[in-house]
C-alpha positions as CSV (number, residue, x, y, z in Angstrom):
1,X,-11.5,-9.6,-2.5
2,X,-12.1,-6.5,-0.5
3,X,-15.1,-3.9,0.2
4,X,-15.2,-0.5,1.7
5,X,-19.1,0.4,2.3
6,X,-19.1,3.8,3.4
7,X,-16.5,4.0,5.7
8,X,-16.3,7.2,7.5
9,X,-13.9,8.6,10.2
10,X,-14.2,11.3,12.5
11,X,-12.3,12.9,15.5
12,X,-14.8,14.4,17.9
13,X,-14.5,17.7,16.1
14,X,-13.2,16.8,12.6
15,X,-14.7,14.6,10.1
16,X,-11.8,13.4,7.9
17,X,-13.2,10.7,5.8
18,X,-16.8,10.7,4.8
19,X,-18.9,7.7,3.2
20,X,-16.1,6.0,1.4
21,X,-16.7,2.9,-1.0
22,X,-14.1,0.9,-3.3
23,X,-13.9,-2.5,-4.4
24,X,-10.6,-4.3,-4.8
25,X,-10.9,-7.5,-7.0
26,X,-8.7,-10.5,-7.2
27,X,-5.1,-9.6,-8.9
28,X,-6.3,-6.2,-9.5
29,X,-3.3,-3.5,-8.2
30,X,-5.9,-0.4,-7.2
31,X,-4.6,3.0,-6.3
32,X,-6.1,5.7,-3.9
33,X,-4.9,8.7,-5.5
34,X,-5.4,12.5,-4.5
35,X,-4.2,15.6,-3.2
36,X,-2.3,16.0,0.5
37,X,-5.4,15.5,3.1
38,X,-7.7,13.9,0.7
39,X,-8.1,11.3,3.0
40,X,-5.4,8.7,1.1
41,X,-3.5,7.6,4.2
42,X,-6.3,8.0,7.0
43,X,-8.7,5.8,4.5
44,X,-5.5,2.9,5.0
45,X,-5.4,2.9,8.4
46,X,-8.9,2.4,8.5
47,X,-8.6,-0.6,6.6
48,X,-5.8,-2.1,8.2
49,X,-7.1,-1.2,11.4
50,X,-5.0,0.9,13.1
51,X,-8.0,3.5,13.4
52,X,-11.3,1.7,14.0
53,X,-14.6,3.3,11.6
54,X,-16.7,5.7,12.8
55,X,-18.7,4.0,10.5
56,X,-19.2,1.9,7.8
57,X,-18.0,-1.8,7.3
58,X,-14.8,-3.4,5.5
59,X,-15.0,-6.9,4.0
60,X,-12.1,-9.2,3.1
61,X,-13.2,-12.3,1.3
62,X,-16.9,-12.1,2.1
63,X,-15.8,-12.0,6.1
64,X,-15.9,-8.5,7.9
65,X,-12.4,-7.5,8.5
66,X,-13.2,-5.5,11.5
67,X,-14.0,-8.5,13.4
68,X,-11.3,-10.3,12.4
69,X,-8.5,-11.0,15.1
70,X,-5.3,-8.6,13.7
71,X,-3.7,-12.2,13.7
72,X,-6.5,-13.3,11.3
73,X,-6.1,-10.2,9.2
74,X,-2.3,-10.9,8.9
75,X,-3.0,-14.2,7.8
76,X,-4.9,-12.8,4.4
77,X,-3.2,-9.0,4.3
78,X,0.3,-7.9,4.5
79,X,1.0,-3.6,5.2
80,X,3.5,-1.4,4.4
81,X,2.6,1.6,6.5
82,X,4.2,4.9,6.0
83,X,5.4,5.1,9.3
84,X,7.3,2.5,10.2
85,X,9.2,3.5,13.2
86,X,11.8,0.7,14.9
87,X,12.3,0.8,18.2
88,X,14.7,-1.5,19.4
89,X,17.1,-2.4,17.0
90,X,17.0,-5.6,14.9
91,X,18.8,-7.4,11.7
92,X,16.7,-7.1,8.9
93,X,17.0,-11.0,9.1
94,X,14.9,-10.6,12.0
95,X,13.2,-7.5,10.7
96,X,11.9,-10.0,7.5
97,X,11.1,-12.8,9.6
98,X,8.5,-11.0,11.3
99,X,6.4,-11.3,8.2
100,X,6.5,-15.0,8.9
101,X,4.8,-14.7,12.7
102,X,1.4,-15.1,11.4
103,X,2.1,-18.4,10.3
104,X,3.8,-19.7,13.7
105,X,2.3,-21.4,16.6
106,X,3.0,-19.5,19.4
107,X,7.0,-19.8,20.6
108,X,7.9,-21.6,17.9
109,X,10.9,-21.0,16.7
110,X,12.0,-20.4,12.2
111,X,12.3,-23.3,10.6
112,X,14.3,-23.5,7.4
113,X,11.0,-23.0,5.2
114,X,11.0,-19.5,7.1
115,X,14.9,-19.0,6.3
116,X,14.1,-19.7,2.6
117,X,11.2,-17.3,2.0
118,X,13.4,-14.1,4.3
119,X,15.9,-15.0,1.7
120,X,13.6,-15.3,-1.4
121,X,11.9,-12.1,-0.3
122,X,15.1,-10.1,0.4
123,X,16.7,-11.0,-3.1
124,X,13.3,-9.7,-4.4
125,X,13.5,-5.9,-3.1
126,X,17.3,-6.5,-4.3
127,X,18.3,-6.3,-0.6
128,X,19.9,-9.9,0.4
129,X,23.8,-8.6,0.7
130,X,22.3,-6.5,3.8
131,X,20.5,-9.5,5.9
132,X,23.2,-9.3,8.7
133,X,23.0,-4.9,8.8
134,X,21.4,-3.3,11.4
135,X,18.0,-2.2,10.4
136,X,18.6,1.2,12.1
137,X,22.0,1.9,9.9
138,X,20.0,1.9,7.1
139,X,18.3,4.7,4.5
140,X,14.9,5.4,4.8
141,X,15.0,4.0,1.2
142,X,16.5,1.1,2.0
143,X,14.4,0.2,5.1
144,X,11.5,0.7,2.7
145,X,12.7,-2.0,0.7
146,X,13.5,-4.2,4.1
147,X,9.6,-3.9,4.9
148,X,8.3,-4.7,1.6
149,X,10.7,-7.7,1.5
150,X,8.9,-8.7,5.3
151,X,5.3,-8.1,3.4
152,X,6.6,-10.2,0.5
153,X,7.7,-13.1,3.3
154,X,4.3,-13.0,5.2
155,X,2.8,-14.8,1.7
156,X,0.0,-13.1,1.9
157,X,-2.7,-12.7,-1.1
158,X,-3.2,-9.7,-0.5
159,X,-1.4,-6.4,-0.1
160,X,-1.7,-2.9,1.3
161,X,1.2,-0.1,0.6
162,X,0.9,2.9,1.9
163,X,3.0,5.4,-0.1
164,X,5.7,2.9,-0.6
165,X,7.6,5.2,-2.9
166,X,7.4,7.6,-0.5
167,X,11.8,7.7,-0.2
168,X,12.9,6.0,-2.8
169,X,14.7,7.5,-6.0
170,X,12.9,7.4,-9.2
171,X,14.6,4.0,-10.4
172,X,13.5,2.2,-7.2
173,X,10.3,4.0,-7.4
174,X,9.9,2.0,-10.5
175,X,11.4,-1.2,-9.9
176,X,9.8,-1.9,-6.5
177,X,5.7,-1.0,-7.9
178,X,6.9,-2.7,-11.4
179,X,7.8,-5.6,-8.6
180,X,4.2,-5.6,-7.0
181,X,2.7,-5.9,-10.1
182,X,4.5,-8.9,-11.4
183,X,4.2,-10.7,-7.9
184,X,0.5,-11.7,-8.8
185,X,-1.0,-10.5,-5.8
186,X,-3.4,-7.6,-5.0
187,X,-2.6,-4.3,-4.1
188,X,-4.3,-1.6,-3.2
189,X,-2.2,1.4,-2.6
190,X,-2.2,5.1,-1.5
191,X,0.4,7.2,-4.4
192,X,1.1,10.8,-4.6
193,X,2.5,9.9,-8.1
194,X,0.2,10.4,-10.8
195,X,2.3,9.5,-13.3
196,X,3.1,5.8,-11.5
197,X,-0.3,5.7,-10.7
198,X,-1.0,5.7,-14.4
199,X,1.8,3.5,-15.4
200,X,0.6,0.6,-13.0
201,X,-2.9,0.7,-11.8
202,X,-5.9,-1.4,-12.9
203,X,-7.9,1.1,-11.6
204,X,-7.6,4.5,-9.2
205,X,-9.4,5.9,-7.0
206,X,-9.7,9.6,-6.5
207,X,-10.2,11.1,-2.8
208,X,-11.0,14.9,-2.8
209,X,-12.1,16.5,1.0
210,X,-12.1,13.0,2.1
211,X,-14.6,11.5,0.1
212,X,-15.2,9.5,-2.9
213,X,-14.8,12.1,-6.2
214,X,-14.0,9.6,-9.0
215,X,-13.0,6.1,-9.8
216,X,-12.5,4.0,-13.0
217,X,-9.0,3.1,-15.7
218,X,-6.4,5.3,-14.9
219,X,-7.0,6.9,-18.4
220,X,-10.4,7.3,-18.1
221,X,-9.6,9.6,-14.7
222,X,-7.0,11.4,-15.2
223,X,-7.0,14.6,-17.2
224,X,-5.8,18.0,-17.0
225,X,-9.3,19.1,-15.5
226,X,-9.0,16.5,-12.8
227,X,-5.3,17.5,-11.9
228,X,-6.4,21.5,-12.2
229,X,-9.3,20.6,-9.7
230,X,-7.4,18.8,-6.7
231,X,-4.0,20.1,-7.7
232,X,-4.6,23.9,-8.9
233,X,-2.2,23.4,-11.1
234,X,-2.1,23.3,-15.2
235,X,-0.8,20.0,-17.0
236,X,-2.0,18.6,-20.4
237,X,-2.5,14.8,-20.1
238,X,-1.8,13.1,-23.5
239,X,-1.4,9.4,-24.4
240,X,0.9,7.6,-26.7
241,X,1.7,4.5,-27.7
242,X,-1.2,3.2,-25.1
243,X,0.7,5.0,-21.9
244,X,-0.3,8.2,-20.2
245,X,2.0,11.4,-20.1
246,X,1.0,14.3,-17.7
247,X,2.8,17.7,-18.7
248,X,2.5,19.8,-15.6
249,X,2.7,23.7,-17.0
């Protein structure tokens, strides 16, 4: 459903990613995985297109993304960046029902359809007693959960989080990727987690130095050699009962 051919990203002094390549299939839920300025975030943006390639070509569906229009992106991909910064202050009603835009002529106005899926979407993230709350009174955690709820309403096939655990506690952690993965669609996401990484990806991919380093089953990838190398730390990896456990020593 999507291909990164050797993307690449450069400031005019700095190169920060270099020759990436993934592939994220139908229904798969992929992670980019990998130590702080591996390249996890910047290799995102390039995706969604808030940095344009130095390089390289993205493909969603068979059609190349960077020549989409960002309205015919939003049509097929919904984001949850990491920054998410409001600047005028809105409901989350109206914070949600921005995920339903790409599907609106322009001026027209939500129907009840629209009203429905903010709803639906909202009682997903567990979040619907807080559709009249100002979206600026809220936690970071719970604006998290507002902007997933907004992906969730744009009805997109396809997702992109960005460190969407990034403040949440450990239980919403849990239930908001365990949420992802039952919704059916695919995700590709950036994690910092190893241990959720394990517990709900397909399939990672490892950035190190901003470049490809290794890729496959999360138990096939992650060891204790591969958490030494990026981490410099010790952990013993160890599986039981068919789930990965990471010690950190």
């Amino acid at each position: 459903m999507l291909k990164v051919e050797n993307v690449s990203y450069r400031t005019k002094s700095v190169s920060i990613i270099e020759g990436i390549s993934l592939e994220v299939h139908k229904g798969e839920f992929v992670g980019v995985i990998g130590p702080n300025g591996s390249g996890k975030s910047t290799l995102l943006k390039n995706i969604y297109k808030m940095l344009v390639p130095t390089s390289g070509e993205i493909w969603l569906e068979g059609k190349s993304l960077l020549k989409m229009s960002n309205r015919q992106m939003a049509e097929k991909l919904a984001v949850v960046a990491q920054e998410s910064e409001a600047n005028f202050d809105f409901t989350v009603q109206e914070v949600v029902q921005m995920g339903r835009y790409p599907r609106k002529r322009m001026l027209e106005s939500a129907n009840q359809d629209d009203r429905k899926m903010v709803e639906k979407s909202l009682a997903m993230v567990e979040m619907e007693e807080f559709i009249d709350r100002s979206f600026l009174s809220l936690s970071g955690g719970e604006k998290q959960r507002v902007l997933i709820a907004r992906a969730l309403a744009q009805e997109t096939e396809m997702v992109i989080l960005d460190e969407p655990t990034n403040h949440l506690d450990i239980g919403s952690q849990v239930k908001t990727l365990a949420l992802m993965k039952r919704s059916g669609k695919t995700v590709l996401t950036a994690l910092h987690d190893l241990g959720l990484a394990a517990k709900f990806c397909d399939r990672v991919y490892v950035l190190k130095g901003g470049r490809n380093y290794l890729d496959g089953r999360p138990g096939e990838v992650i060891s204790g050699r591969m958490v030494e190398e990026l981490y410099q730390i010790q952990a013993e990896v160890f599986r039981r009962n068919g789930k990965i456990f990471i010690d950190y020593e």
